[in-house]
C-alpha positions in Angstrom: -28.5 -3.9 -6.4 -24.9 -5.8 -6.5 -25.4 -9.0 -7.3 -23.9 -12.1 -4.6 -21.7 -14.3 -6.7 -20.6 -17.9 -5.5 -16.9 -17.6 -5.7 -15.1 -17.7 -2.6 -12.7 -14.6 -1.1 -9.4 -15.0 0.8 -8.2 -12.0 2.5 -4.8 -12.1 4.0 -4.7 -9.3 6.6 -7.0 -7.9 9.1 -6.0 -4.7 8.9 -7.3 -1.3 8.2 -7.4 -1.8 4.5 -7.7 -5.9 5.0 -10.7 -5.2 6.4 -11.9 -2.4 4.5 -12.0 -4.8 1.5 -13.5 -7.0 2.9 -16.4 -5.0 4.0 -16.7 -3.2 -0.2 -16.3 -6.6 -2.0 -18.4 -8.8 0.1 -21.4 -8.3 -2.0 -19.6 -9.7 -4.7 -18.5 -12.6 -3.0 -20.1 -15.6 -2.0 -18.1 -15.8 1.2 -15.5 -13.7 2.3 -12.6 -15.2 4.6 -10.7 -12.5 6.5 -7.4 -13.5 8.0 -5.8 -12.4 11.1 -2.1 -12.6 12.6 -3.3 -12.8 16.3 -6.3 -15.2 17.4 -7.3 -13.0 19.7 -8.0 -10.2 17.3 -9.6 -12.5 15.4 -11.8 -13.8 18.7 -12.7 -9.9 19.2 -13.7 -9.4 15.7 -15.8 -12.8 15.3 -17.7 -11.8 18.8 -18.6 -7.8 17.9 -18.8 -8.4 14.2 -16.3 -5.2 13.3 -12.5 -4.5 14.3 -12.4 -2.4 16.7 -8.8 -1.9 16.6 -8.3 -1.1 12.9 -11.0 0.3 11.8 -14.2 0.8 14.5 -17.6 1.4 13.6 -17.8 -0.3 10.4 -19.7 -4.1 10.9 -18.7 -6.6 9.1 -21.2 -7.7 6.2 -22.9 -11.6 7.0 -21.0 -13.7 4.6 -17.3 -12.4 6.4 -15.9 -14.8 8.5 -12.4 -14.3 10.4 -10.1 -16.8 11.2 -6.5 -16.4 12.5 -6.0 -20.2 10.8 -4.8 -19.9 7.0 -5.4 -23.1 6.6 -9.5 -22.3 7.0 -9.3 -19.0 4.7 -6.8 -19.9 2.3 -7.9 -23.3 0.6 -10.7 -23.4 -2.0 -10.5 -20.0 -2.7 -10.6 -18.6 -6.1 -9.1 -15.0 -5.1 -6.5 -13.9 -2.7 -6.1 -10.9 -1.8 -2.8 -10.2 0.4 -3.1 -7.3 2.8 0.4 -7.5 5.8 3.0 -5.6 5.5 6.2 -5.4 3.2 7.9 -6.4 5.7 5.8 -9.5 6.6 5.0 -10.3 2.9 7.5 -13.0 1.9 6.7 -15.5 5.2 3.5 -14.5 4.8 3.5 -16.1 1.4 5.8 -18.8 2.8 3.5 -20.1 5.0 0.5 -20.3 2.7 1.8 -21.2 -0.6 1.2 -25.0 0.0 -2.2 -23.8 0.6 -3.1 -22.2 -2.7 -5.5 -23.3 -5.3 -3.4 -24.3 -8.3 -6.0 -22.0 -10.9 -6.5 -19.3 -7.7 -5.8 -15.4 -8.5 -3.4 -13.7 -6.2 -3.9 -9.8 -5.9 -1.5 -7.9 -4.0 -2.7 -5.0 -2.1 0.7 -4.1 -0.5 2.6 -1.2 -1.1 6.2 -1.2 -0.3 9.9 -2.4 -1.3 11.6 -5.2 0.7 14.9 -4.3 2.4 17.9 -6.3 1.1 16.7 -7.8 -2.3 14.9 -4.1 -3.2 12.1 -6.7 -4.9 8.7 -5.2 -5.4 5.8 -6.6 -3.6 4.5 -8.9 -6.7 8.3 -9.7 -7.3 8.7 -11.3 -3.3 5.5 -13.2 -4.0 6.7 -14.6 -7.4 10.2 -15.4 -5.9 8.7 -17.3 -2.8 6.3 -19.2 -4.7 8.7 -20.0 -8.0 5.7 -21.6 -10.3 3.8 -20.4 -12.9 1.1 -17.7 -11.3 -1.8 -15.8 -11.6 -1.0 -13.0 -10.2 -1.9 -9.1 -9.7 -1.7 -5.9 -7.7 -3.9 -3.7 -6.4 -3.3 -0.1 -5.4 -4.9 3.6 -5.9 -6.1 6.6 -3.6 -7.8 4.8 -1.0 -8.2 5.5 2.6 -9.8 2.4 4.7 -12.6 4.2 6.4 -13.6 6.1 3.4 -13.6 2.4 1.5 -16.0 0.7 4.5 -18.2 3.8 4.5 -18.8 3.4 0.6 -17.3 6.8 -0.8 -17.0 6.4 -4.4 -13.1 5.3 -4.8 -11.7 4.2 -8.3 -8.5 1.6 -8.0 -6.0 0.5 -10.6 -5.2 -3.9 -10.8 -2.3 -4.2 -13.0 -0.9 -7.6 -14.1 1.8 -8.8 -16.6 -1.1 -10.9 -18.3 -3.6 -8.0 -19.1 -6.2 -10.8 -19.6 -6.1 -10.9 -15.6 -6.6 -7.5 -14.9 -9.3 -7.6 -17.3 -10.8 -10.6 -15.5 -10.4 -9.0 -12.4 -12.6 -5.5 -13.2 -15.8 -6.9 -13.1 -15.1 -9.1 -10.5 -14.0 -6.2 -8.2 -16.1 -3.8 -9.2 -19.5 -2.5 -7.6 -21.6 0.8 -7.3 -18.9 2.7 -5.1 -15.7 0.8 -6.5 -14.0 1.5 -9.4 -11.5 -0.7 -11.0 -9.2 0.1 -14.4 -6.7 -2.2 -15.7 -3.1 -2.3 -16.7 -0.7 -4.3 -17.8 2.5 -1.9 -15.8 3.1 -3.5 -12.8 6.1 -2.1 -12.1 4.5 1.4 -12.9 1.7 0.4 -10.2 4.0 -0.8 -7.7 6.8 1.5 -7.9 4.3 4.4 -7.5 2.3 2.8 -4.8 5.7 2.3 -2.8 7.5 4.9 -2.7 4.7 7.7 -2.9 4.7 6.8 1.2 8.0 8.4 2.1 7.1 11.6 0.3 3.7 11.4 2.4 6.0 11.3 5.7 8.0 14.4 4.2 4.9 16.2 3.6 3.9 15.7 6.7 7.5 16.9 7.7 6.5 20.3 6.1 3.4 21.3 8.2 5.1 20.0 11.5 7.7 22.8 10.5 4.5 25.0 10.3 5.4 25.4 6.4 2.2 26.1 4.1 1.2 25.3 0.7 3.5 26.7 -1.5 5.6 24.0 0.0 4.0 21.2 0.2 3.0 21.5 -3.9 7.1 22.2 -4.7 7.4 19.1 -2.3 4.5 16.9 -4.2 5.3 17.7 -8.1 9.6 17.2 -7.2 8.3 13.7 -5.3 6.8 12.6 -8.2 9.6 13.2 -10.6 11.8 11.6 -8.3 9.2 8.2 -8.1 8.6 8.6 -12.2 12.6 8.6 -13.2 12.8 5.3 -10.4 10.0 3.9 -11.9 11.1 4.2 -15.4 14.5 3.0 -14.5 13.1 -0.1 -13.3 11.1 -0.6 -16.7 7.8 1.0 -16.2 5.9 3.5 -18.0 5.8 7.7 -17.5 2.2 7.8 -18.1 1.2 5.4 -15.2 2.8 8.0 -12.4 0.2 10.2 -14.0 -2.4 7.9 -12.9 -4.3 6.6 -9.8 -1.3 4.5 -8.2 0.6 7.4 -9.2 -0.7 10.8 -8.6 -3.6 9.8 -7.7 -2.3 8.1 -4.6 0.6 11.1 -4.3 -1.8 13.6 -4.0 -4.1 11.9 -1.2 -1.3 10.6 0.7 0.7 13.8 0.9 -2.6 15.6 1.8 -4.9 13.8 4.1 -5.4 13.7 7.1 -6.2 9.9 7.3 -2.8 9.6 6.1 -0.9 7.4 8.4 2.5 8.4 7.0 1.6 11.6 6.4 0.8 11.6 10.5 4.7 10.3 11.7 6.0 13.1 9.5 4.1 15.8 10.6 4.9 14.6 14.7 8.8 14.7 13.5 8.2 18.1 12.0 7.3 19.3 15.8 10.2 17.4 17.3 9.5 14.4 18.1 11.7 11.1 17.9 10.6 8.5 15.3 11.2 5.7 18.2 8.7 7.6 20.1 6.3 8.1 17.0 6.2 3.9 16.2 6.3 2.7 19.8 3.1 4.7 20.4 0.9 3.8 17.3 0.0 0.0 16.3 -0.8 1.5 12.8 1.8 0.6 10.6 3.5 3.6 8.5 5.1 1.4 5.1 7.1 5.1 4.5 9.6 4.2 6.8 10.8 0.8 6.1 10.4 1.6 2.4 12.4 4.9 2.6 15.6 2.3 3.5 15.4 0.4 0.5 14.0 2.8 -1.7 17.4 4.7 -0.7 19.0 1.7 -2.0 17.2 1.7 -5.3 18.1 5.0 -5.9 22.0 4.5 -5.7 22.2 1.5 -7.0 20.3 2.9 -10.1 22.3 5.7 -9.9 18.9 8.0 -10.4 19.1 11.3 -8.6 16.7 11.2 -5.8 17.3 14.2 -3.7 14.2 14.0 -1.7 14.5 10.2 -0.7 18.7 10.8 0.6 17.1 13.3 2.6 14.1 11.3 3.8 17.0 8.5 4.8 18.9 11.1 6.4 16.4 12.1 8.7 14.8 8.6 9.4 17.8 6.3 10.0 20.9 9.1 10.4 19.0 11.5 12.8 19.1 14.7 10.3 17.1 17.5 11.9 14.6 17.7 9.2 14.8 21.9 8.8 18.6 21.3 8.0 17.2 18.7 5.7 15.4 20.8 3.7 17.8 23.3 3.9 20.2 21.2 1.6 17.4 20.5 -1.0 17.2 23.8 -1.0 20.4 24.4 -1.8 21.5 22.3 -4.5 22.5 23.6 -7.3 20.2 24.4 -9.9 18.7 22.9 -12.7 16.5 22.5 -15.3 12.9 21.1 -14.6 
């Protein structure tokens, strides 16, 4: 039996995974605040106690309450966990960071790179907020119904101050969720990011009607191309052998709750990416990350084949089977 603690929990997105969190740490929590962008979602989830839009058939636990007013969830609590999108990050923060506890924890559970400055996810929150911080990120193999339903999951929380990681783990940890620390942020990050626009390549492949063989060739050459990135950047190898690594690789490349994994395989059978996002309200980070992970990669000047040809198809209208041609063709190499 988890035992309820008296802190108090800020979660900034309503989301799939926003609310997926909420639902696995409430028990930890003495009250849970959920966040959302819309009041109306908000209305809908207060009156049936779950969100029916995200992530139906999963009731929220007693102590949640939802508010789309961050100036009821944010203040007096200890944690806050950010869950919106990359691109929705930095105003995000803008618009509560007047609202944050001086001694509060900030745990960022996004997973992307924002166009223009090519910042990480911690690196936006830092640069909006410009004062000292405790701050962390959260990422991992995790898919948001399997989280709610209470599937054993285990999660990395990296922070530049390994005391807060370490602070974090038992705060964050229960009977179903696992939590490791590390002090690699950019490791965690970098992983977490781009491991979504090999997901929508993946999903590429079987749309093709490709099998296995390629989708492994296409997994292990992904993550060389994330690890070289990453260690460019100043992280370490052995974290892209880990859970925000491979760990998260493997299950977004692979299943079939995988929202990025889904666009690719509908462009694999032909259809337009326009078409694919208008007809979704899911939001697929692969894409917008794919643009400035592009970026990355060139201004770095570290060979990522995989990612120029992810660009190609996304934003320059490549066929993807004349996409894979050229990897195909390059010249070769040693592994």
């Amino acid at each position: 039996m988890e035992s309820r603690q008296t802190e108090n929990l800020a979660i900034v997105g309503a989301g799939s995974w926003g609310t997926a969190l909420a639902i696995a740490l409430a028990p930890r929590f003495g009250s849970v605040r959920l966040w959302a962008r819309r009041p109306e979602q908000a209305q809908a989830i207060r009156d049936t106690r779950e969100n029916a839009l995200y992530l139906a058939g999963f009731p929220l636990p007693a102590n949640v309450s939802v508010t789309s007013a961050l100036d009821e969830a944010v203040p007096g609590a200890q944690l806050v966990i950010l869950v919106v999108p990359s691109r929705f990050l930095r105003s995000q923060v803008e618009a509560l960071s007047s609202l944050l506890a001086a001694d509060a924890v900030v745990l960022s559970a996004a997973k992307g790179l924002e166009n223009g400055t090519l910042f990480r996810m911690s690196q936006v929150i830092q640069d909006v907020l410009a004062r000292p911080l405790r701050l962390a990120v959260l990422s991992g193999p995790t898919f948001a119904r399997e989280v709610a339903a209470g599937e054993p999951v285990a999660v990395v929380v990296a922070s530049a101050d390994i005391e807060i990681a370490h602070q974090l783990q038992p705060r964050l940890s229960g009977s179903a969720f696992r939590v490791y620390a590390s002090d690699d942020v950019i490791g965690v990050e970098t992983g977490a990011a781009l491991k979504n626009v090999i997901a929508i390549a993946s999903g590429i492949c079987q749309g093709l009607g490709l099998g296995s063989n390629t989708v492994a060739a296409l997994v292990t050459r992904g993550l060389a191309e994330i690890t070289r990135l990453a260690v460019a950047l100043g992280g370490r190898e052995r974290t892209l052998a880990g859970l925000a690594g491979l760990g998260d690789l493997v299950l977004t490349t692979t299943g079939d709750l995988s929202r990025n994994r889904a666009v690719g395989l509908r462009l694999g059978r032909g259809e337009t990416l326009d078409a694919i996002l208008a007809s979704t309200s899911m939001v697929a980070e692969g894409v917008v990350t794919c643009e400035a992970a592009h970026d990355l990669a060139r201004k770095l000047a570290v060979p990522a084949p995989i990612i120029s040809e992810m660009f190609s198809i996304l934003y320059e209208n490549k066929p993807p089977r004349i996409a894979l041609q050229h990897l195909m063709d390059r010249p070769l190499t040693r592994e």
